[in-house]
C-alpha angles and dihedrals in degrees: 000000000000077000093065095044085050087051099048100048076050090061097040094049087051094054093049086050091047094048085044099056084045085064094038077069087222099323098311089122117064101206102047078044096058105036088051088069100045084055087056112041091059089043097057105027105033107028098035097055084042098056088037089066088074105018122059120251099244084049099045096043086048092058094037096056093035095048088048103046089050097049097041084053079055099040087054091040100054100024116029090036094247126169121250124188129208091253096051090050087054098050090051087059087059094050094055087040086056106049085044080065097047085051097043093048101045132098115209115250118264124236092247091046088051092046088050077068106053 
């Protein structure tokens, strides 16, 4: 379970890093800049290793880029004042459907199975 908490602050600090490079406007502004890779730069190198110890990699990386994607489009649409379409909202559905189902279906990592890894 700790995995999944790992791999959802993971996703969440990678959302802020990537709304935070969107106000840098390309890296013209130094602050939104650096904080952008702060963000991630935790979010990457410390939350997703983390997460990968009990969840296997092609799970983990699944949920991490369709969550994502799924928050950042949010994150535009109720804070930067981007257009959605139907058919975006509805691909967005899929996608959450779809990582429900990675998370239903999967068994955690052992101990021995993440040890065969190290």
């Amino acid at each position: 379970m700790l995995g999944w908490i790992y791999l959802l602050l993971g996703i969440v600090l990678e959302t802020v890093a990537t709304t935070f490079i969107k106000l840098s406007e390309s890296f013209i502004y130094l602050w939104p800049s650096l904080w952008g890779f702060v963000f991630y730069g935790i979010s990457f190198f410390v939350m997703l290793p983390l997460a990968y110890r009990t969840i296997e990699a092609s799970v983990a990386y699944s949920v991490w880029a369709g969550l994502g994607a799924v928050l950042i489009t949010l994150v535009g649409v109720l804070f930067m004042h981007e257009s959605i379409t139907f058919l975006q909202w509805v691909g967005m559905a899929i996608v959450i459907i779809g990582v429900i189902s990675l998370k239903l279906n999967t068994t955690p990592l052992t101990e021995e199975k993440s040890q065969e890894y190290k």
